[in-house]
C-alpha angles and dihedrals in degrees: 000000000000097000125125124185109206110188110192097333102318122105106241114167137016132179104025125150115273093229091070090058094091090057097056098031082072083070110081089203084057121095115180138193133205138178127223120189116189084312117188126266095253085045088063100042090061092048091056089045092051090038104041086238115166122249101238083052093063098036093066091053091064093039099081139245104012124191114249103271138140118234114198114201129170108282102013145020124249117210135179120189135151130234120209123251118177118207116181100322098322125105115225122193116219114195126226127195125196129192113199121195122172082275117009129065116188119191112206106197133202103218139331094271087083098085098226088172089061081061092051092052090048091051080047092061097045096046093132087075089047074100087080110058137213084357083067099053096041093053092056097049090051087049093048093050086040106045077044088065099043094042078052101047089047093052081052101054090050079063105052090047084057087048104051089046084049085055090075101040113133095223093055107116109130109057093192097096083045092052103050095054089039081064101045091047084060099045099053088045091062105037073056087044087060095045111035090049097064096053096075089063082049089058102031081057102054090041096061115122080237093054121085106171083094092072094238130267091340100069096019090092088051089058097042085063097050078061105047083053089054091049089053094050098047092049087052099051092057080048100055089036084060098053086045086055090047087051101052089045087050098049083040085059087035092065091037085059094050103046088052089063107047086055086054090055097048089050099059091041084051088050097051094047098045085062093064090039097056098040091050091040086048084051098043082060111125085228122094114266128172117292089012102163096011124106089225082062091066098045085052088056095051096049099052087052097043088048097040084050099050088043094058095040090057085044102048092041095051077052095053087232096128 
């Protein structure tokens, strides 16, 4: 089981069953932490019955995929944001809902793919700020979601760099391979786009004057620097999402470029083999021509489309043309 009892800023109790929360979350010394992983419906009801959780609240977390947002209702906060979770090149977004009361904090997970067990062991390293309750808890969880994004964008952008030198290479010919990890840069940009945009209204909420789930001017730094995280991660999404365009327009002049070329080059081919064309079709004419009939006639022949030809193909190629 995912449960923590913290008393007074020391951790007391872990793993507990849930359905002992209702007996700690009376004592107000008391902060306690419980897991949800895709629970069931009725499982849910009874939580907003025990926790006093409004039932809009709950209802979004059965609606579906929400946007990252916080709700504030009268007696807790209601928050939705994704962790990241990369399978096989895809990014694929897992949300995470949190209800946060004056001592308790849920997580209600999508699937198991969220590491709620990273987040513990974050908790575990700042114990010395446990003295601060739910405040506490909340704030590792945020800096777990948001570190997970910039570690994400970064890995991204290292991407996109490999991509764009990848752009010049001299063996590269087929542009399949490039383009399809052209596209899924810039699908995963923008799923993190979606995700990582939003935050900066999550933190702008809880840091409102009017605002005193932060826990006033002791965790407030904490949080500022969530933000500042989340700063960072959006400005380097539209950054990313800028060398991805350079790239595409790039590849897109590349095979202009190309293309350009390859017509050059029939060109020249057409134009060396219209000059034979039209000196044998000139002496197949049914009309009389010199050396018609003569052997000397043929070799004549011969000679003016061996020399055009060779004429054209120095001249093209000193062009570059072929």
């Amino acid at each position: 089981m995912h449960t923590r009892l913290y008393r007074n800023g020391v951790l007391e109790k872990e793993g507990f069953p849930v359905e002992e929360v209702s007996d700690h979350v009376g004592d107000p010394d008391n902060t306690v932490w419980f897991d949800l992983c895709a629970p069931a419906p009725e499982d849910l009801a009874v939580l907003g019955q025990e926790l006093g959780l409004h039932e809009l609240a709950v209802e979004d977390v059965l609606s579906g995929p929400q946007r990252p947002k916080v709700d504030v209702y009268d007696n807790h906060l209601f928050i939705t944001v994704y962790g990241v979770h990369v399978d096989q090149g895809r990014l694929e977004p897992v949300e995470v809902d949190v209800f946060v009361t004056a001592n308790a904090l849920v997580t209600v997970r999508e699937s198991e793919r969220f590491d709620i067990g990273a987040v513990t062991r974050r908790w575990d390293a700042a114990a010395r700020l446990a003295g601060h309750g739910v405040t506490f808890l909340l704030h590792g969880l945020l800096d777990h979601v948001v570190d997970g994004q910039l570690d994400l964008v970064q890995d991204l952008d290292a991407q996109a760099e490999a991509l764009e030198e990848s752009l010049f290479e001299d063996d590269v010919r087929d542009g399949r391979e490039l383009q399809r990890t052209m596209y899924e840069l810039r699908r995963n940009t923008t799923r993190l786009r979606k995700i990582a945009m939003p935050m900066r209204e999550v933190l702008g909420t809880l840091l409102r004057p009017d605002q005193d789930f932060v826990g006033g001017a002791a965790m407030a730094p904490y949080y500022e620097d969530v933000r500042d995280h989340v700063l960072r991660t959006v400005e380097w999404v539209g950054e990313v999402r800028d060398m991805l365009a350079n790239a595409r327009e790039t590849r897109l002049a590349q095979q202009g470029f190309r293309l350009n070329d390859i017509m050059k080059r029939i060109t020249g081919w057409a134009a060396v083999i219209a000059v034979p064309t039209l000196i044998t079709g000139f002496f197949g004419q049914n009309v009389p021509y010199p050396g018609s009939g003569e052997p000397w006639g043929f070799w004549l022949s011969s000679l003016l489309v061996a020399v055009t030809s060779v004429a054209l193909y120095a001249v093209f190629r000193k062009k570059d043309w072929l």
